[in-house]
N, C-alpha and C positions, 0 to 999 in steps of 0.2 A: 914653600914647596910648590905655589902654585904657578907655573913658567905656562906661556902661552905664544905661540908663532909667529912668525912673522908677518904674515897678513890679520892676525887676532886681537895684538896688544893684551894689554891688560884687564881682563873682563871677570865678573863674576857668572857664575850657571846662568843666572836670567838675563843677564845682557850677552850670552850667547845667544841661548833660545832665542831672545828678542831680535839678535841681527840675522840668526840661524833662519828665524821664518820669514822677517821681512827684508832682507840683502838679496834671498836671488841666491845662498849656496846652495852647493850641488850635495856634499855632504859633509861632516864632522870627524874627524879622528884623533882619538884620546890615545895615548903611549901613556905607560903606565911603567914606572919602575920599582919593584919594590927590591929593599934587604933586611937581613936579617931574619926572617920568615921564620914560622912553623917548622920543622925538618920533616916533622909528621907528615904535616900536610900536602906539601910541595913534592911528596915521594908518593904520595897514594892517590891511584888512577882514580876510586870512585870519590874521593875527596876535591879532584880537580873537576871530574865530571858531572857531580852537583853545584860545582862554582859554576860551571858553563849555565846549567840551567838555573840557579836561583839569580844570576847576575843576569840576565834575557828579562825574567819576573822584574826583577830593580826597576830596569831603565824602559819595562815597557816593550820590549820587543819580541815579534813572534820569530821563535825557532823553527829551522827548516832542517828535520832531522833531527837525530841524536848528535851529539858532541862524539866528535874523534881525538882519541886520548891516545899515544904509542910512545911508549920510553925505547930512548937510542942515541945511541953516541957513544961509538970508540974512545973520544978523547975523553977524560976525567972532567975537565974542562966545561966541556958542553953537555956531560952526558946529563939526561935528564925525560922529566915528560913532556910532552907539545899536544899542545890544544888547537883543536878547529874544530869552529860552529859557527855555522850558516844560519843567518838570519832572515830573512824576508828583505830587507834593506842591509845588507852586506853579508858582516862577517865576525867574528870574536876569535881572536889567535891570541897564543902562549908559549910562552917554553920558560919553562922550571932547572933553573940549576943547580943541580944536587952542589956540587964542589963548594959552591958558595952561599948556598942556601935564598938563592933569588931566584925572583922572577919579574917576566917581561911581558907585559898584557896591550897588546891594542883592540880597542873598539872602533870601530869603522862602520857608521852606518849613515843616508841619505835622508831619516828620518829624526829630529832634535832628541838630545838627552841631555842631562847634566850631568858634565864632564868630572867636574872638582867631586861630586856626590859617587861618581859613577867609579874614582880614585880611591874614595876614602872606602868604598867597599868592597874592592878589592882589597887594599890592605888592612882593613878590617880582616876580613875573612882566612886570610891566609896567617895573620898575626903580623904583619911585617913590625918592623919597631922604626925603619925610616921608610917614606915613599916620596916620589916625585913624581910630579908628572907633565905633559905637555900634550896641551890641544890647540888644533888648528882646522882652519874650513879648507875644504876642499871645492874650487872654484872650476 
């Protein structure tokens, strides 16, 4: 499950961190894809709006603001909730698909985390039963 970019290769959390601080990147971003999910979860604003802040606590970063949670979408398709939260070093977006019971998480921030940990807690949290995900540096 652990796929990484094309300027990243193959790396674990720490030989990120490790090229994260000493390489000279600008920043990190993790894409996260989960399914199968919670239905529960993945429908309920104050349930995604504690993921925002207990996932900032995870990885160490300071939130700027409250998390912004709004369900919409015409199409069945897409319709669902989306997330945005500002961190001090970027940013944490979502969007939750009810139709299919996924969802889609990037972390973006200028500051190191570990990505694979940072995956597995997301779908931890929401229950997923499969996740993937893919990190790369931002140069």
């Amino acid at each position: 499950m652990n796929s990484m970019g094309p300027n990243s290769g193959k790396m674990n959390d720490d030989e990120i961190i490790e090229r994260f601080k000493k390489g000279g990147e600008w920043g990190l971003l993790t894409s996260v894809d989960l399914r199968d999910c919670d239905p529960r979860k993945i429908r309920s604003k104050e349930q995604i709006s504690k993921f925002a802040v207990d996932l900032c606590e995870f990885i160490k970063m300071k939130r700027f603001g409250e998390p912004i949670v709004v369900r919409f979408g015409d199409d069945p398709r897409v319709q669902g909730y989306s997330l945005a939260q500002l961190i001090e070093t970027s940013l944490v977006s979502g969007h939750f698909a009810e139709d299919t019971n996924r969802a889609f998480i990037d972390i973006f921030s200028c500051k190191e985390y570990p990505p694979k940990k940072a995956a597995d807690f997301c779908a931890k949290y929401f229950g997923a039963k499969d996740m993937k995900f893919t990190a790369i540096f931002r140069t």
